[in-house]
C-alpha positions as CSV (number, residue, x, y, z in Angstrom):
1,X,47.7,-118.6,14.3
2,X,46.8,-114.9,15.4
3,X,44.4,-112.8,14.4
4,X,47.2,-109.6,13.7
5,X,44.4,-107.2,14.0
6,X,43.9,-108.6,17.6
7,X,47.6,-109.0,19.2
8,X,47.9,-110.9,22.3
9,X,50.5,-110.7,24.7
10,X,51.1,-114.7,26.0
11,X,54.3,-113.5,27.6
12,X,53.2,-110.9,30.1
13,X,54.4,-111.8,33.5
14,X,52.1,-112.9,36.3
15,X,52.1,-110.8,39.3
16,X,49.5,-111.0,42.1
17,X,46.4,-110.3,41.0
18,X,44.8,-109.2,44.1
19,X,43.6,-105.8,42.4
20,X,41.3,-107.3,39.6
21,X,38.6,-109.1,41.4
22,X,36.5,-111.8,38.8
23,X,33.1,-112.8,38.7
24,X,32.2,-115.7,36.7
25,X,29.6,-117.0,35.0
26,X,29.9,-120.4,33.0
27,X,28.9,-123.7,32.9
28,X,30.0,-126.8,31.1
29,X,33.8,-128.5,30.6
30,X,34.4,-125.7,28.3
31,X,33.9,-122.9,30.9
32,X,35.2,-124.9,33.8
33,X,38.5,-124.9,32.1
34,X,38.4,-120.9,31.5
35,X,37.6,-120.5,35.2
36,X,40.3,-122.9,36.6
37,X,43.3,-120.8,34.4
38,X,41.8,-117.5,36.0
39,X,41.7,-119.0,39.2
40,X,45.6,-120.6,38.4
41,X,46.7,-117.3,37.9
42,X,45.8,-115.9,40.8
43,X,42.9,-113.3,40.0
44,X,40.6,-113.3,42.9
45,X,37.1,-115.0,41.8
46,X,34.6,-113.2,44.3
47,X,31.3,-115.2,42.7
48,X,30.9,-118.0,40.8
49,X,27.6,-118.4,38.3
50,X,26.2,-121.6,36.9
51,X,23.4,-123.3,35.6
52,X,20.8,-124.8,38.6
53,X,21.9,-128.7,38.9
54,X,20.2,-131.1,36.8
55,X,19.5,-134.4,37.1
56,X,22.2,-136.7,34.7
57,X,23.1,-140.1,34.5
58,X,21.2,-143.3,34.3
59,X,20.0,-142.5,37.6
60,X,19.0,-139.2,36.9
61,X,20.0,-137.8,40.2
62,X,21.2,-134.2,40.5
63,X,25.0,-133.5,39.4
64,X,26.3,-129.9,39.6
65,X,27.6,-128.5,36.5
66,X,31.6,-128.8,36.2
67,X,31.9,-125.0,36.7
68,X,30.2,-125.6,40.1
69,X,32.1,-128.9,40.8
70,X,35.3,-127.1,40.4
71,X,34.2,-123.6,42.9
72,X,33.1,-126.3,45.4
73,X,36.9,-128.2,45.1
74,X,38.4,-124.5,45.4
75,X,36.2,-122.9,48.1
76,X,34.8,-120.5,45.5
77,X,32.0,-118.6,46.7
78,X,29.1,-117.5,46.7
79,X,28.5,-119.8,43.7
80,X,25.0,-118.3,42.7
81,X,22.7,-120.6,40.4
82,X,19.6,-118.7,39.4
83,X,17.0,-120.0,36.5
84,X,17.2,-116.3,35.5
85,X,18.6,-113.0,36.0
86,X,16.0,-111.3,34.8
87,X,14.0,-109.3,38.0
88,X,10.8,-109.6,35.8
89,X,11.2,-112.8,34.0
90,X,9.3,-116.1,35.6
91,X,11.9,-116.3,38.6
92,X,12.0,-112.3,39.9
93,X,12.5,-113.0,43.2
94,X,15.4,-115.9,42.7
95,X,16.9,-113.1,39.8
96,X,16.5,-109.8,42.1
97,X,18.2,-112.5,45.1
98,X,21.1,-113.6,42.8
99,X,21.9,-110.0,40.6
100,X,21.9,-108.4,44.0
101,X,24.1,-111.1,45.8
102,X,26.4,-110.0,42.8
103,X,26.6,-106.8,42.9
104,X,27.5,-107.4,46.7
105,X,30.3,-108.8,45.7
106,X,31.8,-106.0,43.7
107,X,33.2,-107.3,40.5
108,X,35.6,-105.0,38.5
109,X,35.0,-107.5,35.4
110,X,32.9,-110.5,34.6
111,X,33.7,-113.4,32.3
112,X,31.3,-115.0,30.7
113,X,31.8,-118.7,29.0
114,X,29.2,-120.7,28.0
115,X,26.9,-119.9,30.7
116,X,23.1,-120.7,28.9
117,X,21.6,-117.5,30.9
118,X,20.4,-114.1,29.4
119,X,22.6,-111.3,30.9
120,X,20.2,-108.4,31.2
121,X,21.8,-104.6,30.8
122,X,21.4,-104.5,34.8
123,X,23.9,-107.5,35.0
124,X,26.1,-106.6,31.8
125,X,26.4,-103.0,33.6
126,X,27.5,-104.5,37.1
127,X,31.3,-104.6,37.0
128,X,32.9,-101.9,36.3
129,X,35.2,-103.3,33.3
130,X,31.7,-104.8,31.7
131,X,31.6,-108.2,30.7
132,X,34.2,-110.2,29.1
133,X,32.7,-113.4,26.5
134,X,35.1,-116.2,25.7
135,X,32.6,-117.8,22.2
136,X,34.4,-120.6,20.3
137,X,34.1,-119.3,16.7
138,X,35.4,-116.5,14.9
139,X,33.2,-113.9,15.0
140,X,31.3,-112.6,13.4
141,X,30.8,-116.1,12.3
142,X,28.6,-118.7,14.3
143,X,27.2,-116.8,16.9
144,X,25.2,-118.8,18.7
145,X,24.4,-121.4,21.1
146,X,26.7,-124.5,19.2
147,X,29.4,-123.0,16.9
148,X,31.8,-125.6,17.2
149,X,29.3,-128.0,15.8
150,X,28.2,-126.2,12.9
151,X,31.6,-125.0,11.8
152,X,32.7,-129.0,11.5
153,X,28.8,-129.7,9.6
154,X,29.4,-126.9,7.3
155,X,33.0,-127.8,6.1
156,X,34.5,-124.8,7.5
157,X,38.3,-124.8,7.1
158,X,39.1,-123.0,10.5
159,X,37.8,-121.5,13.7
160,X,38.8,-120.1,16.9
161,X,38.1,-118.5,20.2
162,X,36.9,-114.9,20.3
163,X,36.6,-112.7,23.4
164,X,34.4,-109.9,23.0
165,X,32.9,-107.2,25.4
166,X,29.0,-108.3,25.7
167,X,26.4,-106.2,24.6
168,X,22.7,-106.9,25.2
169,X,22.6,-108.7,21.5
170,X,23.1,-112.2,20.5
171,X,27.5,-112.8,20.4
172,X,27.1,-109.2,18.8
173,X,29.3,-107.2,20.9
174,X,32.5,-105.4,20.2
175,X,36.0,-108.0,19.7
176,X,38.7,-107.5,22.2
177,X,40.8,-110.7,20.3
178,X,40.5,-113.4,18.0
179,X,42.8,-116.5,17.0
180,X,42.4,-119.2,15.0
181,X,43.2,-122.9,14.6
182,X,42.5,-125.1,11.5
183,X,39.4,-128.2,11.1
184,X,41.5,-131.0,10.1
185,X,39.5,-133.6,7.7
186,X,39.1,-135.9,10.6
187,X,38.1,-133.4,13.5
188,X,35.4,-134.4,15.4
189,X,33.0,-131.6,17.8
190,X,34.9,-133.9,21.1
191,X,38.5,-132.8,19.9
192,X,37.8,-129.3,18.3
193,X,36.3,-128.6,21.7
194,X,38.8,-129.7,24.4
195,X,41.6,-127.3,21.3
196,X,39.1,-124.5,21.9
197,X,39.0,-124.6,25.9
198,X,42.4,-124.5,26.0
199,X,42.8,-121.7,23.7
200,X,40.4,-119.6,25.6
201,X,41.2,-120.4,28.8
202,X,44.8,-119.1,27.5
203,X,43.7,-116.3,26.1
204,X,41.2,-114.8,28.8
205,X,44.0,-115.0,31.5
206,X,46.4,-113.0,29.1
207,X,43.5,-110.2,28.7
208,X,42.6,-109.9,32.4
209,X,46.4,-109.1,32.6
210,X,46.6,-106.5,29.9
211,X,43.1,-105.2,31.7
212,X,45.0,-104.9,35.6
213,X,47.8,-103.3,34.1
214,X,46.4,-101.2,31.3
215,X,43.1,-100.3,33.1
216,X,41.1,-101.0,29.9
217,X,40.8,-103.0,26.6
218,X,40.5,-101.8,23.3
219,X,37.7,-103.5,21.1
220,X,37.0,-103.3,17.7
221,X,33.1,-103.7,16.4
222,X,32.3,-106.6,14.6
223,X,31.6,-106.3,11.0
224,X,28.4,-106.2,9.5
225,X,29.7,-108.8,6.4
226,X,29.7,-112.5,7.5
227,X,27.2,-112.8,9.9
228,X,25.4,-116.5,10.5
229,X,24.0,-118.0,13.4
230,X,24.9,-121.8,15.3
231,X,21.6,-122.9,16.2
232,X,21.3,-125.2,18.9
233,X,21.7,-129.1,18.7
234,X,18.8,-130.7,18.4
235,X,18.4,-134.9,19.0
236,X,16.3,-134.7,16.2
237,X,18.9,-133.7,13.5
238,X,20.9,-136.9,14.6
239,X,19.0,-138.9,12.0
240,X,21.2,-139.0,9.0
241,X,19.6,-138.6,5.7
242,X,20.9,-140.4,3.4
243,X,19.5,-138.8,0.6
244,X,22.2,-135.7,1.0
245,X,25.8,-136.0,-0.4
246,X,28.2,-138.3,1.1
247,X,30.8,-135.1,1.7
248,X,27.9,-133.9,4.0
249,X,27.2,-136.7,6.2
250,X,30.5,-137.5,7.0
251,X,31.2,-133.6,8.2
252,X,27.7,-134.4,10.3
253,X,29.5,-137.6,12.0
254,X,32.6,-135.5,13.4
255,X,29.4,-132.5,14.0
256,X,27.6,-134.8,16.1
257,X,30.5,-136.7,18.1
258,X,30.0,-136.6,21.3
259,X,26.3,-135.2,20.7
260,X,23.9,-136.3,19.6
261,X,26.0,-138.8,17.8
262,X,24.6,-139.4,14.4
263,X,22.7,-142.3,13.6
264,X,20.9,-144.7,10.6
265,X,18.1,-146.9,11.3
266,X,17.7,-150.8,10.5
267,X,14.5,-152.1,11.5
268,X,14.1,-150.7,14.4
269,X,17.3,-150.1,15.4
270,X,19.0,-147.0,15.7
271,X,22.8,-147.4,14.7
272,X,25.4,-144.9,15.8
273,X,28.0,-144.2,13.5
274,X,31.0,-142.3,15.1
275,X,33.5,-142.4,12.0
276,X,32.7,-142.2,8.2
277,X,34.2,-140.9,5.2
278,X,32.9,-140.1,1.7
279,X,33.8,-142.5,-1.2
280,X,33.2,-142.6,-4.4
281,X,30.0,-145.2,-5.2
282,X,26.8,-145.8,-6.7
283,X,23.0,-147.0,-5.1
284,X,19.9,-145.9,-4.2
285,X,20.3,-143.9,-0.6
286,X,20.1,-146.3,2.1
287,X,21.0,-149.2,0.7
288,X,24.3,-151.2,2.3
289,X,26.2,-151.9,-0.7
290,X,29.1,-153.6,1.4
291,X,29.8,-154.3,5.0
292,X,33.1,-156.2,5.8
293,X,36.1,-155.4,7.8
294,X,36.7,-152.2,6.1
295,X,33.3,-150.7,7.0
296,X,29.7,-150.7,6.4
297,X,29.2,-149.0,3.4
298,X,26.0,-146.9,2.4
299,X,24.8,-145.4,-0.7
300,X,23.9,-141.7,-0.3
301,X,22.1,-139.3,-2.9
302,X,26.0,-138.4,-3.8
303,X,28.7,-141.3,-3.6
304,X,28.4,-143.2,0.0
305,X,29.2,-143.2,3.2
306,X,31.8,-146.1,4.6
307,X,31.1,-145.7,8.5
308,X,34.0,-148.1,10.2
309,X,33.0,-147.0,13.9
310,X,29.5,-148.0,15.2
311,X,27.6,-148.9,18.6
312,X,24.2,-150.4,19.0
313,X,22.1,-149.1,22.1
314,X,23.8,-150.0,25.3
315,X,26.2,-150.8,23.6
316,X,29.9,-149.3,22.9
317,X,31.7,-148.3,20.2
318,X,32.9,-150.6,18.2
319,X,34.8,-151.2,14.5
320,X,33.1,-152.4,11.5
321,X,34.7,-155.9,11.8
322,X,33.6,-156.4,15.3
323,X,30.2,-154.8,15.8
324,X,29.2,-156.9,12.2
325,X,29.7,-159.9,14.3
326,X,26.7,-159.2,16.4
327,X,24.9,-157.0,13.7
328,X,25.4,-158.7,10.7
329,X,24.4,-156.3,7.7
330,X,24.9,-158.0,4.5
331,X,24.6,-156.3,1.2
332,X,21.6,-155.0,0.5
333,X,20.2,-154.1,3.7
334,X,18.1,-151.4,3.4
335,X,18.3,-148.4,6.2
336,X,15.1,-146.1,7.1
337,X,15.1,-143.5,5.5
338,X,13.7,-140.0,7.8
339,X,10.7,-138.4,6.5
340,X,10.6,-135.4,5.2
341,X,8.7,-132.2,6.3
342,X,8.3,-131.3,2.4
């Protein structure tokens, strides 16, 4: 579903692209898909950006981000990954190294998709076209750092991709298109955000070709009416409190799949409960009023929660009927309930 005030043109034909040259700057699955359609289309990428590697894994030994796995597979270079771009932040002379190693390169435009770095006005000013943001919400809507999270938490009905021309303010600049896609009842952050990378990998290929053969984009300003702001996961919201509504915690399941996954606490234990829904029942919050093959089911300040998909540490996902065979959790078990700060 498109945004009419924001047309796209899917159906553009693809000519060589040799006259549009692409810098990029992104850094997780989300951005690695964005960078592989621009890539697949045959706009010359003449510098790739991307978060320094960190270390990941049970080992904790340095992976590159998926951005920078897929320049290295394609021979895309340079691939620049500075802590900042910012020539008087804490890193000026790996900032002044990288922003002039840039502008070497001599962009036309830049696209930017979940990258994690400040631009500064120097950077945002470098190509000549500006720079191009793919954010996955429909702005002005969940700007942010994790809008496809809170959208799912908050109940939203629908989101979408948004490319916008970037300003020096937080997702604030100008909207060059929008399109939007429905939050089913069951939609978890996992799927919403595989839909989205598609979408704006799509869409960002079809506006670098109405850019090469149009020499500019119209934008319209976002408005001033709607404005909120997708703060950034924390592991510490992934303790479900069970004192909230049922119809919450069950949006904050499909928020929190893959991360941080959302959890209640037996003992010690730490349960992670991957699917729930809302049902109609009555107990004091935290209490398992039933746990059979159906699900494990747990009174919350409003109704209860039946999660049917859980995993112990080190353990795997598993349903209610198998996972109750190691963990049994009989009726009135009681789960921890998270302090409060009030």
């Amino acid at each position: 579903m498109s945004d009419s005030a924001f047309p796209l043109d899917s159906a553009t034909p693809a000519p060589h692209a040799g006259a549009l040259r692409v810098a990029f700057a992104g850094t997780p699955e989300f951005a690695r898909a964005a960078l592989e359609a621009i890539h697949a289309a045959g706009f010359p990428v003449v510098a790739v950006l991307s978060q320094p590697d960190r270390p990941a894994g049970r080992g904790m030994q340095l992976q590159a981000s998926p951005v920078k796995q897929y320049a290295v597979a394609q021979g895309l270079a340079p691939i620049l990954q500075p802590r900042s771009l910012r020539r008087h932040g804490k890193y000026p002379e790996e900032a002044g190294a990288a922003v002039d190693a840039l502008a070497a390169c001599a962009p036309d435009v830049m696209v930017v998709a979940a990258y994690g770095l400040i631009l500064p006005a120097e950077v945002l000013a470098l190509p000549r076209h500006g720079c191009l943001n793919i954010h996955a919400s429909l702005l002005p809507r969940w700007r942010g750092a994790a809008p496809i999270h809170r959208a799912i938490e908050a109940g939203d009905a629908e989101t979408g991709i948004t490319l916008m021309q970037m300003d020096e303010g937080l997702d604030t600049g100008a909207m060059i298109a929008r399109e939007a896609v429905p939050i089913g009842p069951d939609t978890t952050t996992a799927q919403l955000h595989d839909t989205l990378a598609a979408l704006g990998a799509r869409m960002i290929v079809d506006a670098l070709r109405r850019l090469r053969a149009e020499g500019g984009l119209a934008a319209t300003p976002q408005p001033e009416a709607g404005v909120t702001y997708a703060e950034k996961i924390g592991k510490d919201e992934a303790r479900l409190d069970l004192r909230r509504p049922a119809a919450e915690l069950a949006r904050q399941v499909r928020a929190f799949d893959p991360f941080p996954g959302a959890t209640v606490q037996v003992g010690d234990t730490a349960i992670k409960c991957w699917q729930a829904q809302a049902i109609e029942a009555g107990g004091e919050p935290g209490t398992v009023l039933a746990a059979d093959a159906d699900g494990v089911v747990i009174a919350c300040g409003e109704g209860a929660l039946r999660v049917t998909l859980l995993q112990k540490p080190g353990g795997r996902r598993l349903p209610a009927r198998e996972f109750l065979q190691g963990m049994p959790m009989p009726a009135g078990t009681l789960c921890v309930l998270p302090q409060r700060a009030d």
